[in-house]
N, C-alpha and C positions, 0 to 999 in steps of 0.2 A: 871827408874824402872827396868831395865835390870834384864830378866828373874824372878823379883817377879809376882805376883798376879796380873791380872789387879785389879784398883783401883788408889783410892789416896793415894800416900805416902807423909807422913810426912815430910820424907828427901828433897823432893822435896821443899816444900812450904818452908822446913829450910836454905835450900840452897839459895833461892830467898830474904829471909827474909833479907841481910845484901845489903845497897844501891849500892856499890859496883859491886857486883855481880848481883844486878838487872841489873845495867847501862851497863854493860860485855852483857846480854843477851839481851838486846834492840838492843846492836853496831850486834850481832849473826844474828837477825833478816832477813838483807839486805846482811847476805851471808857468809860462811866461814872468816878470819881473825888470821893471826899469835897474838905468846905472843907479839911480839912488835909492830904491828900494835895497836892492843887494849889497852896497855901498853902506846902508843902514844895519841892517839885521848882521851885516860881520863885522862889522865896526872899522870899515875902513875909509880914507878918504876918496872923495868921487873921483878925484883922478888915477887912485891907485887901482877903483875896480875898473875905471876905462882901459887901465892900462892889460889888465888881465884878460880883462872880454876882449880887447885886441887879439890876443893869444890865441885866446880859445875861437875867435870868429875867424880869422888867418887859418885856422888847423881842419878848420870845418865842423868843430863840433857845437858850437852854438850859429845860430842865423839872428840877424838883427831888423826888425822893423821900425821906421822911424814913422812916428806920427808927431805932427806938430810939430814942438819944440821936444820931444823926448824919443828915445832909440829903448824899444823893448826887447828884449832879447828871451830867445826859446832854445831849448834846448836840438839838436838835427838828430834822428834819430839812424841814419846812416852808418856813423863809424861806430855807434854802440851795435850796431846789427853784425858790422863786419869784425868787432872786435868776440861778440857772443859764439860765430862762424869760427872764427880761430882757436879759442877757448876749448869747443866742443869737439876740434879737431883729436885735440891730446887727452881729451875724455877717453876718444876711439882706442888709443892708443894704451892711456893707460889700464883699460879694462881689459884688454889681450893680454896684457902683463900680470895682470891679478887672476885671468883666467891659467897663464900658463904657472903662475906660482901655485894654485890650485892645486893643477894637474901633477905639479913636480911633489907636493904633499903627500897627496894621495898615493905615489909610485913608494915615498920614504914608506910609508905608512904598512904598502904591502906587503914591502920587504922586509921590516920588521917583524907581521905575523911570522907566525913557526908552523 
């Protein structure tokens, strides 16, 4: 989300949305990783994870450091914060609903006794 609004962005969940680029940000997870390391262990060719980390580096969800001749990529811990934020938003929400289904139970419940 680099320097937008906190929140959820769009770009984020679009970037994520193609399997590829999910299974990129799983290998992320357990620690930095060159294009050919990652390139490697998914079995794709190095230009098709360049083209991916493209994606994901554009959307803000990875940062790249170039040393030498090789560009290591980490994962930004940012849009997962902002996406954990919106997630837990409808946590709020849905527990007021399983509170108020609760409560409408308990009312069948009483009316039932005799």
């Amino acid at each position: 989300m680099s320097g937008k609004s906190p929140g959820m962005d769009i770009t984020t969940l679009s970037a994520l949305a193609e399997p590829n680029r999910m299974k990129i940000v799983q290998l992320l997870r357990d620690g930095p990783l060159t294009v050919g390391e990652i390139a490697g262990r998914l079995g794709l060719h190095q230009p098709q994870a360049s083209k991916h980390l493209k994606v994901l580096s554009d959307s803000g969800v990875v940062e790249v450091r170039i040393d030498a001749n090789r560009r290591i990529y980490k994962l930004r811990s940012e849009p997962f914060q902002a996406m954990d934020i919106w997630v837990q938003s409808f946590r709020h929400i849905m527990e007021q609903r399983f509170d108020n289904l609760d409560n409408y139970l308990r009312e069948l419940q009483n009316k039932e006794k005799p």
